[in-house]
C-alpha positions as CSV (number, residue, x, y, z in Angstrom):
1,X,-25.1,-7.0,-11.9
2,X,-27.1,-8.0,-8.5
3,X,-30.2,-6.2,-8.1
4,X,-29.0,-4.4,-4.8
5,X,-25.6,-3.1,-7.0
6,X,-28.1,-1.7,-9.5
7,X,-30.3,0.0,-6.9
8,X,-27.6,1.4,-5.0
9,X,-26.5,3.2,-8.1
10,X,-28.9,4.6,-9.6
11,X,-30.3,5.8,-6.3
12,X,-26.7,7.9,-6.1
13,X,-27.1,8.7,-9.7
14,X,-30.4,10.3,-9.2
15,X,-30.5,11.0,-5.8
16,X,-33.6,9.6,-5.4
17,X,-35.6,7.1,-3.4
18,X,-39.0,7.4,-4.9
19,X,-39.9,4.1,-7.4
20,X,-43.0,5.1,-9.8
21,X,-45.7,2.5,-9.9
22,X,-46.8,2.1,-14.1
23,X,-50.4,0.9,-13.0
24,X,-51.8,2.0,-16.4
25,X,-55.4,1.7,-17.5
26,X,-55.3,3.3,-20.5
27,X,-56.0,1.1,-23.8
28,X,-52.3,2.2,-25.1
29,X,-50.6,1.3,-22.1
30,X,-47.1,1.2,-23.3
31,X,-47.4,4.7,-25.4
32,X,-48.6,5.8,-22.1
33,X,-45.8,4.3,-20.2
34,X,-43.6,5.3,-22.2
35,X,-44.4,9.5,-21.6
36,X,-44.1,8.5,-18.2
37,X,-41.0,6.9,-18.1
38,X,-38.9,9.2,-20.7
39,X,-40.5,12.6,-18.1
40,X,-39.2,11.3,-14.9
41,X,-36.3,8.4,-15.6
42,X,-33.7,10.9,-13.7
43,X,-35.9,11.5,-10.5
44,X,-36.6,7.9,-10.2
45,X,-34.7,4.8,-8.8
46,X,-37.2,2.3,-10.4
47,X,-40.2,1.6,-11.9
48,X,-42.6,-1.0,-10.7
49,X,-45.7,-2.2,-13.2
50,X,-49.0,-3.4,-11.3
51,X,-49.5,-7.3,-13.7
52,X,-52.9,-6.4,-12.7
53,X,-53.7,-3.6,-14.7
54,X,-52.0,-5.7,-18.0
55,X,-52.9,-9.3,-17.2
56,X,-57.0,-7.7,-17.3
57,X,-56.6,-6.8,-20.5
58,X,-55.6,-10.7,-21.5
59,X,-52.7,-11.1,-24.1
60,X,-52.7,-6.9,-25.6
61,X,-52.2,-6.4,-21.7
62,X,-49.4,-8.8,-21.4
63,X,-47.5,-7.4,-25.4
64,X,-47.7,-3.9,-23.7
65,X,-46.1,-5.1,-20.5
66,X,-43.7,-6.6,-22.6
67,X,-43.0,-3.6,-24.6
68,X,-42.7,-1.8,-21.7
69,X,-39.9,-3.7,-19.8
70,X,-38.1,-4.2,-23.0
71,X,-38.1,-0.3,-23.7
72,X,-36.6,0.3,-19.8
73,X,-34.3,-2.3,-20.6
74,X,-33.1,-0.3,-23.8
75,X,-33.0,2.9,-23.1
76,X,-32.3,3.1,-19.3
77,X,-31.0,0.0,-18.6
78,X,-29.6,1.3,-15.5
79,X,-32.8,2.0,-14.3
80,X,-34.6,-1.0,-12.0
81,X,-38.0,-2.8,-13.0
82,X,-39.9,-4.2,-9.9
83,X,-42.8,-6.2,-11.0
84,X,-45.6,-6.0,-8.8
85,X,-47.0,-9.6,-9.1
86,X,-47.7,-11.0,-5.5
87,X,-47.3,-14.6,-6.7
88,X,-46.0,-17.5,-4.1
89,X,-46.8,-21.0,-4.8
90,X,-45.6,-24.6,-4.6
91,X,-41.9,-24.7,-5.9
92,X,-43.3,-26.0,-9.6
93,X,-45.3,-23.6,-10.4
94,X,-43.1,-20.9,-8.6
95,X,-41.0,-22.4,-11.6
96,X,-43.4,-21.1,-14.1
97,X,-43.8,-17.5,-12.3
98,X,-39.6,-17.5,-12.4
99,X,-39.3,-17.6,-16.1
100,X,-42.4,-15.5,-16.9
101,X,-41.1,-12.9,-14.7
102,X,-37.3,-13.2,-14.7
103,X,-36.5,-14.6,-18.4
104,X,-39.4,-13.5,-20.6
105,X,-40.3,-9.9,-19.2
106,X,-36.3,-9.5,-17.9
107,X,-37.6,-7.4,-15.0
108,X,-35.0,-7.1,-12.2
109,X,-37.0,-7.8,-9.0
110,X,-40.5,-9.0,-8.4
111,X,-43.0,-8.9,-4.9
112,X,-43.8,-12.4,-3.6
113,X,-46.0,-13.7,-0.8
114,X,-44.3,-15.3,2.1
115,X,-47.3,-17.5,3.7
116,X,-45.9,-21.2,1.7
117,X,-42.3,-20.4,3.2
118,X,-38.9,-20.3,2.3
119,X,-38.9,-23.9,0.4
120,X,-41.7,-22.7,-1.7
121,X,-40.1,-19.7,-2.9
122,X,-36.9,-21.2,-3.5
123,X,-37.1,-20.8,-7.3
124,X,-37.3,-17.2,-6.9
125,X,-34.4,-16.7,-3.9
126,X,-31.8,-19.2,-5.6
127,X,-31.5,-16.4,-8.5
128,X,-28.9,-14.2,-6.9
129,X,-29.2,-11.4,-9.5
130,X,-32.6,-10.7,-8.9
131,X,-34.5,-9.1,-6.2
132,X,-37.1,-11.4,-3.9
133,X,-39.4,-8.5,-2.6
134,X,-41.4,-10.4,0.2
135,X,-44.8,-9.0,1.8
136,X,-44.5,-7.7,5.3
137,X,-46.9,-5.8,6.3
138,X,-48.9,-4.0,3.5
139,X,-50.8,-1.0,3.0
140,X,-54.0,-2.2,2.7
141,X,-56.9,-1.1,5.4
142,X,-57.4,-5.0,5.9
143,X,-53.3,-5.6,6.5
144,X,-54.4,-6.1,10.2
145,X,-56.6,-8.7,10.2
146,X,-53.5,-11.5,9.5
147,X,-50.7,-9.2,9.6
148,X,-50.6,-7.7,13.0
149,X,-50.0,-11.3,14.1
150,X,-47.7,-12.0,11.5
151,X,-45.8,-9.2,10.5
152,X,-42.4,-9.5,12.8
153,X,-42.1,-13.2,12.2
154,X,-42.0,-12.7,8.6
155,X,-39.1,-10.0,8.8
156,X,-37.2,-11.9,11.2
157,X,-37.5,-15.2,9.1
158,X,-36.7,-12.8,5.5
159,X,-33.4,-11.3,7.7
160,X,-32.2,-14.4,9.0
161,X,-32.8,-17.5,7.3
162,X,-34.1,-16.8,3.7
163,X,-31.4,-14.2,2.7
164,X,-28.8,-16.4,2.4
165,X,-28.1,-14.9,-1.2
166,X,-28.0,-11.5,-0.2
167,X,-31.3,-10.8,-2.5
168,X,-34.2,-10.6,-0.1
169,X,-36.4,-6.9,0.4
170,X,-39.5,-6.4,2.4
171,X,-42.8,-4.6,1.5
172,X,-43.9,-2.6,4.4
173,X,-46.8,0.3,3.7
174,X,-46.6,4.5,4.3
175,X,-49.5,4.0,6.2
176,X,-48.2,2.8,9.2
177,X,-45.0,4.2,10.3
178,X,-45.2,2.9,14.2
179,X,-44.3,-0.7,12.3
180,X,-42.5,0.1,9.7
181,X,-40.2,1.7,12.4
182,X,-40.6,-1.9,14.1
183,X,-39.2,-3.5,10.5
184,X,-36.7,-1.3,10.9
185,X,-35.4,-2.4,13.9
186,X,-35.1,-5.8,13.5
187,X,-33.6,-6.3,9.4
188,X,-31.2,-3.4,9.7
189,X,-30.1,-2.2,6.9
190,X,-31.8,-4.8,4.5
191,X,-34.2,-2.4,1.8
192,X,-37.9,-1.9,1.8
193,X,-40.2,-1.2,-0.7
194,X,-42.8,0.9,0.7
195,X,-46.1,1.4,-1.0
196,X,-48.7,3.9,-0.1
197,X,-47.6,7.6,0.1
198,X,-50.0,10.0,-2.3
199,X,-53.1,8.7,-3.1
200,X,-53.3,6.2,-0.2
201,X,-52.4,9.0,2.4
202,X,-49.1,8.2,3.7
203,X,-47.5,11.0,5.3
204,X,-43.8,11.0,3.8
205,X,-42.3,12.8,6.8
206,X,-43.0,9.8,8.7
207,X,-42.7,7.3,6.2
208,X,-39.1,8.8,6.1
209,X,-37.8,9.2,9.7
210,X,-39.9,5.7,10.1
211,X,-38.1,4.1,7.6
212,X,-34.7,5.2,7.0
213,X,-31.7,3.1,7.6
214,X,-28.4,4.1,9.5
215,X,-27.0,5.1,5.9
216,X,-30.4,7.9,4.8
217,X,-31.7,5.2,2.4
218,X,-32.5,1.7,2.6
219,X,-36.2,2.4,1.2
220,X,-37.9,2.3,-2.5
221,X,-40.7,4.9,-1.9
222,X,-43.4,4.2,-4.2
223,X,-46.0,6.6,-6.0
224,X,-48.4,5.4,-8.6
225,X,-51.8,7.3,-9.3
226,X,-50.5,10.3,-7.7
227,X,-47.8,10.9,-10.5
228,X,-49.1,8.9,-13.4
229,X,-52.7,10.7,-13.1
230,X,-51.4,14.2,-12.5
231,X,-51.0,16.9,-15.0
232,X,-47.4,17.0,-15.2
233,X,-46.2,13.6,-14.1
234,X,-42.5,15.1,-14.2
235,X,-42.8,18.0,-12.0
236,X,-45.0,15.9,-9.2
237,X,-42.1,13.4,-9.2
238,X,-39.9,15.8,-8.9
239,X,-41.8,17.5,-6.0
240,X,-42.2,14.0,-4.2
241,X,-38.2,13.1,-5.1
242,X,-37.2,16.4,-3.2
243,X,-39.6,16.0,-0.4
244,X,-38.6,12.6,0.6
245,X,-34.3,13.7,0.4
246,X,-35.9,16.6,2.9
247,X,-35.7,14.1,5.6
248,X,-33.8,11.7,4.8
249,X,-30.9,12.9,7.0
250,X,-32.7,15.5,9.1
């Protein structure tokens, strides 16, 4: 199954755009990611591990991450993993990043930087099942010191030359609505994974309306610290879950 067929259903199943971010410090990350997952697997439409936060703890790090994908994969295999890697390099070691990520964690999608180009990343875009999740305009306070320049040339290269297999997605951040609206405009319908609501302040009433596609959807909203950290992980997914459908058609 494509990556987009998978999304699409299980953000109908759930009736849910909101993707929780496992960026787990803990020393047993995967008993903790597992708590998370098993309290909010039906208000969610993925899950997206930070390598970060398991790569620093060397090879443990890496068995938990491990452990993790291959208990999604089990036990809601319906469900979407998004690994949040940022890697883009020469085609070779692209090659590397391909089978760690694709074949050896089996995660579904992964985030890539777009600055070496379409040629660079074609190890990742020629595998049609998987999801190529390229950096638009992020929601990091220093986004604008490239990006401003940057940002619309990116999505108009993503929507019209590099999707070719139909597998291409665009990170663009809560924070700034005016061009995620911009994103919008120019890819269409194409999805968008849009860090940055909760603990980095984006405002999901405009995140929403900014973001939304003809159809209501066309967005993975992700939440991290906000849910993970919280005293009842389920219920503030559920309150974030609810308050994004609030305005996806209004």
């Amino acid at each position: 199954m494509k990556f987009q067929q998978k999304l699409d259903a299980i953000v109908a199943k759930n009736n849910s755009l909101l993707c929780v971010g496992l960026d787990s410090t803990v020393d047993e990350q995967f008993t903790f990611n597992k708590t998370i997952i098993d309290a909010t697997q039906d208000l969610v439409c993925a899950y997206k591990p930070n390598s970060a936060f398991y790569e620093a703890r060397g090879a443990q790090g890496i068995t938990e991450l491990k452990m993790t994908c291959d208990y999604l994969r089990e036990a809601y295999p319906d469900i979407p993993i998004i690994l949040d890697a940022k890697r883009g390099d020469i085609g070779s070691t692209n090659e590397g990043y391909v089978a760690y990520a694709f074949d050896y964690l089996g995660v579904d999608a992964i985030t890539l930087h777009p600055y070496l180009g379409c040629e660079a990343l074609q190890p990742f875009l020629a595998r049609k099942d998987k999801g190529c999740i390229i950096l638009c305009r992020t929601s990091n306070p220093g986004a604008t010191e490239f990006q401003d320049a940057l940002y619309r040339t990116v999505a108009e290269h993503v929507v019209h030359e590099w999707n070719t297999n139909g597998n291409c997605l665009l990170v663009v951040g809560a924070p700034y609505p005016e061009e995620l609206a911009i994103v919008r405009r120019i890819v269409g319908d194409m999805i968008l994974l849009v860090p940055g609501i909760g603990t980095q302040g984006g405002d999901v009433e405009k995140t929403v309306k900014a973001g939304r596609n003809a159809k209501g959807s066309g967005m993975i909203i992700n939440a991290s610290r906000s849910i993970i950290l919280s005293e009842n992980a389920r219920e503030e997914a559920r309150i974030v879950r609810d308050e994004i459908n609030n305005y996806r058609h209004t």
